[in-house]
C-alpha positions as CSV (number, residue, x, y, z in Angstrom):
1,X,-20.5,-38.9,-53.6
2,X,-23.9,-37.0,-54.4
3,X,-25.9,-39.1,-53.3
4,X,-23.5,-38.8,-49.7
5,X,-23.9,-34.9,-50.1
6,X,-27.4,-34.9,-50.6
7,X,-27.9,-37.3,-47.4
8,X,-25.5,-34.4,-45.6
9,X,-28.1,-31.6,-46.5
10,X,-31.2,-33.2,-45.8
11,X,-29.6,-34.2,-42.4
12,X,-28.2,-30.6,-41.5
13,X,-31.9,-29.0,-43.0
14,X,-33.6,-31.5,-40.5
15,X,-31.6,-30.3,-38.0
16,X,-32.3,-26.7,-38.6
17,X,-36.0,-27.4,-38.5
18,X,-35.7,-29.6,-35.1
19,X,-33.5,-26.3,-33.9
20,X,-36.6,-24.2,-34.9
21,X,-39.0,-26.6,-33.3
22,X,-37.2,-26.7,-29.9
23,X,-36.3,-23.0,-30.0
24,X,-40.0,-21.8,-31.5
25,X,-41.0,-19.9,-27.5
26,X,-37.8,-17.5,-28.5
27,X,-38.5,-16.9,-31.8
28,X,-42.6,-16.6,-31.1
29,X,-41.5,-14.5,-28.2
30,X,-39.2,-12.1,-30.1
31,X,-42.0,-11.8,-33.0
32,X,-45.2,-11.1,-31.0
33,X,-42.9,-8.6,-28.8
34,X,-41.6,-7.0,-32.3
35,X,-45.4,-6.5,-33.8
36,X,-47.0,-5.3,-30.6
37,X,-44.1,-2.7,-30.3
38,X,-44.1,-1.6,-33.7
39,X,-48.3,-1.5,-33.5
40,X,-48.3,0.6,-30.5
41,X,-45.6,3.2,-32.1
42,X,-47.8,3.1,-34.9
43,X,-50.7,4.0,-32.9
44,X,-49.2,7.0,-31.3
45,X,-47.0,8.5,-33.7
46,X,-48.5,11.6,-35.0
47,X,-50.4,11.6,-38.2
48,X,-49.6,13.0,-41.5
49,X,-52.0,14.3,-44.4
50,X,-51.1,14.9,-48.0
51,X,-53.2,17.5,-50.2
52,X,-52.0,17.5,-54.1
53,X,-52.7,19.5,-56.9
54,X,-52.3,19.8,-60.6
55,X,-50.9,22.5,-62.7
56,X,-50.6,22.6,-66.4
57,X,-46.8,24.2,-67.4
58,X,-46.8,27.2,-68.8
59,X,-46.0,26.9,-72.4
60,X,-44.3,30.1,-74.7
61,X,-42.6,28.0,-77.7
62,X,-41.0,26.2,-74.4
63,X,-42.2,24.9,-71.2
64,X,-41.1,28.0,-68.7
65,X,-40.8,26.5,-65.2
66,X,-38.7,23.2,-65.1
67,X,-39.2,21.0,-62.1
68,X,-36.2,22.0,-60.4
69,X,-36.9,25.3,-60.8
70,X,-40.6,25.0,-59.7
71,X,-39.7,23.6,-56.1
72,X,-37.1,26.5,-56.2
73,X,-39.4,29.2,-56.2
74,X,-42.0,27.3,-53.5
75,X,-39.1,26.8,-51.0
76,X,-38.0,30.5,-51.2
77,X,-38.1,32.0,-47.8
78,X,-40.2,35.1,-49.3
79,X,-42.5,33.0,-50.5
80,X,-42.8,30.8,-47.7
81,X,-42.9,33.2,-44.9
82,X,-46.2,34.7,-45.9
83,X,-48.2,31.5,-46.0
84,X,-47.1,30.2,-42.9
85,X,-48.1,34.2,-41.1
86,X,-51.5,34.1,-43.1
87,X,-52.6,30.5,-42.4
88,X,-50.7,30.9,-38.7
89,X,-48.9,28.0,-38.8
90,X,-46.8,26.5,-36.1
91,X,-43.8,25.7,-38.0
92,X,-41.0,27.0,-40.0
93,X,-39.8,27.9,-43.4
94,X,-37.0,24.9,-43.1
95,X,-39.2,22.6,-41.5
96,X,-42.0,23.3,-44.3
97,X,-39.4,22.9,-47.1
98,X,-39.3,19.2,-46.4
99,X,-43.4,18.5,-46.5
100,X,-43.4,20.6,-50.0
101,X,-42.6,18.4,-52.9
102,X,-42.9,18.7,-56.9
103,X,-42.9,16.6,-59.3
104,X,-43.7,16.1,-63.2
105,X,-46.3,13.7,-64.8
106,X,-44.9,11.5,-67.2
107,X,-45.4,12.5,-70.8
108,X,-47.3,15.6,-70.0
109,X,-46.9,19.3,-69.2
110,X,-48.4,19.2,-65.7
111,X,-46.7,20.0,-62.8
112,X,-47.8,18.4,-59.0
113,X,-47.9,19.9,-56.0
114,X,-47.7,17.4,-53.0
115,X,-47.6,19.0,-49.6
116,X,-47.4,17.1,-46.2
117,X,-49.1,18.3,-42.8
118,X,-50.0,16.8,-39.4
119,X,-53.8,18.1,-39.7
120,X,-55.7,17.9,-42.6
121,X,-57.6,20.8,-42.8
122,X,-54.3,23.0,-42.6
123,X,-52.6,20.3,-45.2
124,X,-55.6,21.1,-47.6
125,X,-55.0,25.1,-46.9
126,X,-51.4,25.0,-47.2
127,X,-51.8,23.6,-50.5
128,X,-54.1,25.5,-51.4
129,X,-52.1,29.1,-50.9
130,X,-48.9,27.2,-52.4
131,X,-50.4,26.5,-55.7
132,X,-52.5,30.2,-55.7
133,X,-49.2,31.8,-54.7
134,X,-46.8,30.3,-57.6
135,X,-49.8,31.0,-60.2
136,X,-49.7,34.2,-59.3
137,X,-46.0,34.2,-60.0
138,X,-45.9,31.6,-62.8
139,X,-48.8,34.0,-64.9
140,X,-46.9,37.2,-64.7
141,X,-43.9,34.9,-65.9
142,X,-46.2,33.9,-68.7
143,X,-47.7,37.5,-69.9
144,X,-43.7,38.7,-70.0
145,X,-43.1,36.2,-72.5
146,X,-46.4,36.7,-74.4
147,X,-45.5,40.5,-74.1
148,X,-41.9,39.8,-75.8
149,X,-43.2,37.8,-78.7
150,X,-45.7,40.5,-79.7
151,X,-42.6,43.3,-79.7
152,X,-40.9,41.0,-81.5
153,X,-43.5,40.6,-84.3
154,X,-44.2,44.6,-83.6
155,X,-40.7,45.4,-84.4
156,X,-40.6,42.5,-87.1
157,X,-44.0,44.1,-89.0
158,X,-41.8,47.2,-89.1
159,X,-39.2,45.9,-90.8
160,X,-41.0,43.7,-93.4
161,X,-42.8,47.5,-94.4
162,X,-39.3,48.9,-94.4
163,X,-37.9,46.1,-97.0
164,X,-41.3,46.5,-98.7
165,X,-40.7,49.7,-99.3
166,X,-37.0,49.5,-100.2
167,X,-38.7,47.2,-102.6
168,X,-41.7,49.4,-104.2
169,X,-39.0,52.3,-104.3
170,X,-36.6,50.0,-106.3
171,X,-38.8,48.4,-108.9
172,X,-40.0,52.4,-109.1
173,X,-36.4,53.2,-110.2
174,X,-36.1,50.8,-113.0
175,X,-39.5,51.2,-114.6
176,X,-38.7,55.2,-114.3
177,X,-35.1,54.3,-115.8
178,X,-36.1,52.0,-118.5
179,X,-38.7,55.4,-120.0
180,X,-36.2,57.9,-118.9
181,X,-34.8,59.8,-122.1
182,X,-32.5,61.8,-119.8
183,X,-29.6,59.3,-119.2
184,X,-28.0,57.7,-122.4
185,X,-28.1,54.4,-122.9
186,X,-25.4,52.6,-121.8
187,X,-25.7,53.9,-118.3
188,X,-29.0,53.6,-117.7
189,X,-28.6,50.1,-118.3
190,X,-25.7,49.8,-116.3
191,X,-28.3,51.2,-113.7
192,X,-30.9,49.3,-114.4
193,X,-28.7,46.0,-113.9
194,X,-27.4,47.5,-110.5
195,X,-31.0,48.0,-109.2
196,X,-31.9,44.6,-110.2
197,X,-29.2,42.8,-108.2
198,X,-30.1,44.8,-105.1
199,X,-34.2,43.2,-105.3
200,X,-32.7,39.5,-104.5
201,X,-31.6,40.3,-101.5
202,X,-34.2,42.6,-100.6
203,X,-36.5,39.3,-101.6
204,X,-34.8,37.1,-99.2
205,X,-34.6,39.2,-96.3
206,X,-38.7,39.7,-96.8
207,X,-38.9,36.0,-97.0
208,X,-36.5,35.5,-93.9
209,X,-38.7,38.3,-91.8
210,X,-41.7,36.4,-93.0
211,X,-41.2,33.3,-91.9
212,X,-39.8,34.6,-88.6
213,X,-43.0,36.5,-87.8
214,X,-45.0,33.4,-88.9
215,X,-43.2,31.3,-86.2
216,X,-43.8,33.9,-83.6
217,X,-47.6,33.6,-84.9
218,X,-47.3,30.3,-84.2
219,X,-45.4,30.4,-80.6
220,X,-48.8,32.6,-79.8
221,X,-51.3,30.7,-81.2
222,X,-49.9,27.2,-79.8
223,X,-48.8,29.0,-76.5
224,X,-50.5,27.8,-72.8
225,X,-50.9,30.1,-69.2
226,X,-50.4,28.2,-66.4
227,X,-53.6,26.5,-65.5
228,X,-55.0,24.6,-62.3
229,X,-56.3,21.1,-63.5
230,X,-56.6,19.3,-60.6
231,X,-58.0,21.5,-57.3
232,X,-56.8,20.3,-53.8
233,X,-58.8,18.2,-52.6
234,X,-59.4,17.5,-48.4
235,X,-57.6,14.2,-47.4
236,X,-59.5,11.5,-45.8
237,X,-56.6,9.0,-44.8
238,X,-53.2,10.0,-43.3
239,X,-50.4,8.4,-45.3
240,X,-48.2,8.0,-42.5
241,X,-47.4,6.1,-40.3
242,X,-48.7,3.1,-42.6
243,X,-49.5,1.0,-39.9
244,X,-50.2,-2.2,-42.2
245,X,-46.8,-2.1,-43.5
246,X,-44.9,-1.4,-40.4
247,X,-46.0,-4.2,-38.8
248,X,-45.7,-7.0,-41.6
249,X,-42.0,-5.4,-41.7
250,X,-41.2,-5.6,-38.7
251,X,-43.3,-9.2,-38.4
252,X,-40.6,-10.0,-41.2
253,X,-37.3,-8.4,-39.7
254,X,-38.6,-10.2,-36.2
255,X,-39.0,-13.8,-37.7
256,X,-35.9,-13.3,-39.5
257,X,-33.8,-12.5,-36.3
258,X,-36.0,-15.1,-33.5
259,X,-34.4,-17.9,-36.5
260,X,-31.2,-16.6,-36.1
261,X,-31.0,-16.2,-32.6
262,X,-32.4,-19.8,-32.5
263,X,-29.8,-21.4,-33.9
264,X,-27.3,-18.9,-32.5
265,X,-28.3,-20.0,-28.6
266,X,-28.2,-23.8,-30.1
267,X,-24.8,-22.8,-30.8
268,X,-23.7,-21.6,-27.9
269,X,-25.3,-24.6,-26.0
270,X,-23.4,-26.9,-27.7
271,X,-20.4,-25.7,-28.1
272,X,-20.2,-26.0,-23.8
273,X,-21.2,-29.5,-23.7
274,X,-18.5,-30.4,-26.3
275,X,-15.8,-28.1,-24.0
């Protein structure tokens, strides 16, 4: 029996290659038809130019634009609208929305800006006024945040002298108790003890203020602006249409189909003799 099965597929695999064979003008025809098509579409479709750029995230203990937010703020009509008066553009905020993309590097802080545009010279601009524009915005993000950690440790300074003080003021009290002749002695020790169990917690909130202000320190000292790494940069090349790879797919699609309508017409053929 498999030696009967095996003889079955090598016969019905011949025959498939003898369809191919006898059908090849179809299938040739549907394939050079399919290429030259798809090569001449390529040819006159319009041309489209990508410009990118590079900006490091803005960094205040916490990255302050997400991705999604990033591409929200560059797709907002108000700040769309302006580029597209200033660089004259002949398009529209909706149908700009779809050229503008961001996305994040892997593993770093950067942000990049990829923006799509039938002529490269305006592709290049637009980028250009994109990435100025949300530095613009992105910086006065950043200096709002640097401006609330340094009221923070302002308003933090003030109360670490305030519990310094309660503190100085307290240890004042006992030393002054401990000489004083004018209280007897069973109160002032009573006082004494009640002063002492007040610097504890006076101690801890110090230490507590402290090490706040000394992460804030930190936020500042570790903290990043919103930086352009990589400039925009003129395209050479349009990146669509990709002329290579629309013809080797539809080369592909073509063959695939000239088989099958091969062996379909073969079909067909024989099917009306056997009738």
């Amino acid at each position: 029996m498999p030696e009967q099965d095996y003889a079955e597929q090598e016969i019905n695999l011949r025959d498939y290659i003898n369809v191919i064979i006898k059908r090849k003008k179809i299938i040739l025809t549907v394939f050079f038809v399919s290429v030259i098509t798809t090569a001449v579409f390529s040819l006159i479709m319009p041309k489209v130019y990508l410009s990118t750029a590079t900006i490091q995230n803005g960094i205040v203990g916490e990255l302050l634009i997400k991705k999604s937010v990033a591409e929200e703020i560059i797709k907002f009509y108000d700040f769309l609208n302006p580029i597209i008066k200033e660089l004259k553009l002949e398009t529209n905020v909706e149908r700009l929305k779809r050229a503008i993309k961001v996305e994040v590097i892997n593993d770093t802080d950067f942000l990049r800006f990829k923006v799509e545009y039938k002529d490269r010279d305006v592709s290049l601009k637009l980028c250009q006024s994109i990435v100025n524009s949300f530095l613009a915005q992105a910086n006065n993000l950043y200096q709002q945040r640097l401006n609330l950690v340094n009221r923070h440790i302002e308003e933090l300074n003030s109360q670490i002298k305030s519990i310094q003080s309660d503190i100085e003021r307290t240890q004042g009290l006992i030393q002054n108790l401990a000489v004083s002749e004018k209280i007897g002695e069973p109160e002032r020790g009573i006082r004494i003890v009640l002063l002492q169990n007040t610097l504890p917690n006076y101690q801890a909130n110090l230490i507590s203020l402290l090490n706040l202000k000394n992460d804030l320190q930190l936020t500042l000292i570790k903290a990043k602006e919103f930086k352009l790494i990589d400039q925009p940069i003129k395209p050479k090349y349009p990146i669509k249409p990709n002329k290579r790879q629309n013809v080797v797919i539809s080369g592909v699609i073509s063959l695939m189909f000239g088989v099958f309508l091969a062996l379909f017409i073969e079909y067909w053929e024989k099917s009306k003799v056997l009738k």
